[in-house]
C-alpha positions in Angstrom: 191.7 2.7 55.1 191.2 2.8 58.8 192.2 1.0 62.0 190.4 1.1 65.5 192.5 -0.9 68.0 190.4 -1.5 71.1 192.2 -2.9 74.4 191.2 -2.9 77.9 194.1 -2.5 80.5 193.2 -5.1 82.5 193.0 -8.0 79.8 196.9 -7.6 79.4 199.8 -8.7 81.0 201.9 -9.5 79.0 203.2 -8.5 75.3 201.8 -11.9 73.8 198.2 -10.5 75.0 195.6 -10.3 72.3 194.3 -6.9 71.3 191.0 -6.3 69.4 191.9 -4.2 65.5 188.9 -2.9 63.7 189.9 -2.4 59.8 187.6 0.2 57.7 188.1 -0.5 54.1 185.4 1.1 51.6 182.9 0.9 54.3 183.7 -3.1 55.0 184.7 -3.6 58.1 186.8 -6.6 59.1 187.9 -7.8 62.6 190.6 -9.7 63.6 193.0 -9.9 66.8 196.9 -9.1 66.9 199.6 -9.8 69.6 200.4 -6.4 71.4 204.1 -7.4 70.8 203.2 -7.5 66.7 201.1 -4.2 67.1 204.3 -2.4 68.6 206.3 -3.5 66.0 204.0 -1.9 63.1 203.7 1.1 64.9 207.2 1.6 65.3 208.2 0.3 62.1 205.6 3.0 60.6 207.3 6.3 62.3 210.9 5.1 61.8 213.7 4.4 58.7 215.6 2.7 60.9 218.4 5.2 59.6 219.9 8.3 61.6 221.6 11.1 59.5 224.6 12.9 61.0 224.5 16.1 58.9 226.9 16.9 56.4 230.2 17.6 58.7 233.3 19.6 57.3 236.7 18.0 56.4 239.2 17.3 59.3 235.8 16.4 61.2 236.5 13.9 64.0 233.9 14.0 66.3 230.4 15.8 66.3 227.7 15.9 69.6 224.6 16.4 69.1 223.4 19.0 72.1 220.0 20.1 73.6 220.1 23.2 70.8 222.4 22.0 68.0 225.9 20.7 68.1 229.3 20.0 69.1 232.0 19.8 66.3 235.3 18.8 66.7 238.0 19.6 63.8 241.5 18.5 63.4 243.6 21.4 62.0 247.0 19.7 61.0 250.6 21.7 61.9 251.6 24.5 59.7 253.1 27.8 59.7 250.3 31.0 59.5 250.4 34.3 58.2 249.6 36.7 61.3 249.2 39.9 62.8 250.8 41.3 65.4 250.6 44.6 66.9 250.5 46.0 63.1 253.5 43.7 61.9 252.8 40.7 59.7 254.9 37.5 60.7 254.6 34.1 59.4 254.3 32.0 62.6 255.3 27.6 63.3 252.0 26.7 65.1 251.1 23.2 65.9 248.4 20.9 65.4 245.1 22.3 66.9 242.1 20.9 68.3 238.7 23.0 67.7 236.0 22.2 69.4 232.7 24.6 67.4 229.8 25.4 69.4 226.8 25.5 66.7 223.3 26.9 68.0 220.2 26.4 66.1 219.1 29.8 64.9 216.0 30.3 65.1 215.4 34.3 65.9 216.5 35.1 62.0 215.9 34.6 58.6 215.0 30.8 57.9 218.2 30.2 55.3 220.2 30.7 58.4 220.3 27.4 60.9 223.7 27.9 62.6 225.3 30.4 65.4 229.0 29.0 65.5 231.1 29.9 68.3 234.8 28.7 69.0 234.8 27.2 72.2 237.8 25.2 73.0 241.1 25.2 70.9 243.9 22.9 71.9 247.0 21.3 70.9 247.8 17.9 69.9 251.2 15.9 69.6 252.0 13.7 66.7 250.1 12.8 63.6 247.7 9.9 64.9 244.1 9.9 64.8 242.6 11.6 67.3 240.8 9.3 69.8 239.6 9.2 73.2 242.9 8.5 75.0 244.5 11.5 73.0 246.6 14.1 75.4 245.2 17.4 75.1 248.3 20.3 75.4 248.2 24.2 75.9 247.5 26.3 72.9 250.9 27.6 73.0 249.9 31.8 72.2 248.0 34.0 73.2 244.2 34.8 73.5 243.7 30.7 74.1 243.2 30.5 78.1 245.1 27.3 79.6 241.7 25.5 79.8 241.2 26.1 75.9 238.9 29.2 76.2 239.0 31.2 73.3 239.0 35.0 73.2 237.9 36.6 69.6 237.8 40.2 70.5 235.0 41.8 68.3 235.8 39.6 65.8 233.0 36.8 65.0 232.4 34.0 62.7 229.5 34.4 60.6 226.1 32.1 61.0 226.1 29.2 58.5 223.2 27.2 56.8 225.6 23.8 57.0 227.9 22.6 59.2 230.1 21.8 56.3 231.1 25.1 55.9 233.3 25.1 59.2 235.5 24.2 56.8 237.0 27.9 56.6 236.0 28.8 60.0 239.3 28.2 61.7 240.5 31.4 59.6 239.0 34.2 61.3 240.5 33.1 64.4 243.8 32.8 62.8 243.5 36.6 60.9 242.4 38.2 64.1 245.4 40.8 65.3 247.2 38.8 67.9 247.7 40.6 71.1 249.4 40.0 74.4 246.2 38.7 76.5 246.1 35.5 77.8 250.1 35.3 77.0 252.4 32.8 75.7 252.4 28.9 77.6 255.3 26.6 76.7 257.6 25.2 78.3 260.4 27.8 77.0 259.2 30.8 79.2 259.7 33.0 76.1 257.5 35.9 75.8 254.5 36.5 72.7 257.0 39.2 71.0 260.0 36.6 71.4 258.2 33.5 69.9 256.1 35.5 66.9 259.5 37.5 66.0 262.5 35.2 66.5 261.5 31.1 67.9 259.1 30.3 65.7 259.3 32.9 62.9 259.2 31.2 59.5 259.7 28.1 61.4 258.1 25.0 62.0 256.8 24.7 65.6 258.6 22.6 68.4 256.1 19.7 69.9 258.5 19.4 72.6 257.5 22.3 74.2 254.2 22.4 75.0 252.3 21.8 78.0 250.5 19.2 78.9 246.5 19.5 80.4 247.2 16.8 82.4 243.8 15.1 80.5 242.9 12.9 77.5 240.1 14.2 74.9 237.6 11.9 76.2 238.3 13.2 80.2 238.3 16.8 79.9 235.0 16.6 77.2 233.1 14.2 79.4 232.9 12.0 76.4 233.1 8.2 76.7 234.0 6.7 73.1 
C-alpha cells in the first residue's frame, strides 16, 4: 500500500486545512481529503511508542542524565568502614556516605560489545540517611585524592569500559582499592592530618558526620539540575 499526500502552501492556514491523500492499493487508487491536524497525528503516532526507556541503571541509582555522548549517573554509596591502602599498610577505615557522580561516554572507537567509557567525576559526601533529592547538602569528601570541588584523582588506575550501565554496580571499588596517598589531603573540620585519621580517628571506626565540611550548595545547585 501506498500514500501520496499532495498540499500546496498557500491553501493552508490553519491545522483544520484540508490536504489532498492519494491511496495505492493493488493498483486501485482511492482519493479522499484529511485535516492536516489528523495527518500529523498519524505520522507521529507511526514513528513513536509513546514510551521512553531509561536503560538498565545500577542499584543505589538516584539520578541518571542523559548527555550529548552518553550519560550522567548518580549513585548513593551508604556509610561503612573500607578496607584500604595506605603507603603499603592495610587499615580498615569509617568513611561516610558518598555521592558518585559516573561520567559514561559512548564508545564508539572499539569493539561493538563495548558501549561505555566510565569515568569518576565527582564524589561527595552526604549527611544522614534520607533520600537524596535536590535540596540535599553536598559536604567535602573528607580524604585524600577527592579535590574540595569533588574532582577525583585515580592515579593510573582506571575503571574498565562496560556494555551496561548496570554494572556500575562494582565500580565504586577501584576507587576505593587504589593505594591512598597524601595528594589532595585530608578536609574536616578536625585539622587532623591523612596519617592521623587512616591510623588512629577513624581506624576500625565508624566515621563522624559532624565533621565534615560543607560545599556551601545543594545537589540540584552545584549540578545545574532543576528537579
Amino acid at each position: 500500500m501506498e500514500f501520496q499526500i499532495n498540499f500546496s502552501t498557500e491553501n493552508l492556514h490553519n491545522f483544520e486545512d484540508f490536504v489532498n491523500v492519494e491511496q495505492t492499493d493493488l493498483g486501485r487508487k482511492k482519493y479522499y481529503k484529511m485535516s492536516l491536524n489528523d495527518l500529523v497525528k498519524i505520522l507521529s503516532n507511526s514513528t513513536s511508542t509513546g514510551k521512553v526507556e531509561s536503560p538498565f541503571l545500577p542499584r543505589n541509582c538516584i539520578k541518571h542524565v542523559k548527555t550529548a555522548n552518553g550519560y550522567e549517573v548518580f549513585v548513593d554509596i551508604p556509610k561503612q568502614k573500607w578496607m584500604i591502602n595506605y603507603n603499603d599498610n592495610m587499615f580498615e577505615v569509617g568513611f561516610p556516605r558518598i555521592l558518585i557522580q559516573y561520567g559514561c561516554t559512548f564508545n564508539t572507537s572499539k569493539t561493538e560489545s563495548v558501549l561505555y567509557s566510565v569515568e569518576i567525576l565527582r564524589i561527595f559526601a552526604i549527611k544522614g540517611k534520607e533520600s537524596i533529592n535536590g535540596e540535599t547538602p553536598l559536604y567535602q569528601f573528607p580524604y585524600s585524592h577527592v579535590e574540595s570541588n569533588g574532582k577525583v584523582c585515580m592515579g593510573g588506575n582506571k575503571i574498565r569500559d562496560i556494555k551496561n550501565l548496570s554494572e556500575l554496580d562494582a565500580c565504586h571499588n577501584i576507587f576505593f582499592h587504589s593505594p591512598f596517598s597524601h595528594d589532595w589531603g585530608a578536609k574536616t573540620s578536625l585539622k587532623q592530618g591523612i596519617p592521623e585519621l587512616f591510623a588512629s580517628t577513624f581506624n576500625q571506626k565508624d566515621f563522624d558526620d559532624e565533621v565534615l565540611l560543607p560545599c556551601e550548595r545543594s545537589f540540584n545547585e552545584f549540578f545545574n539540575l532543576t528537579n
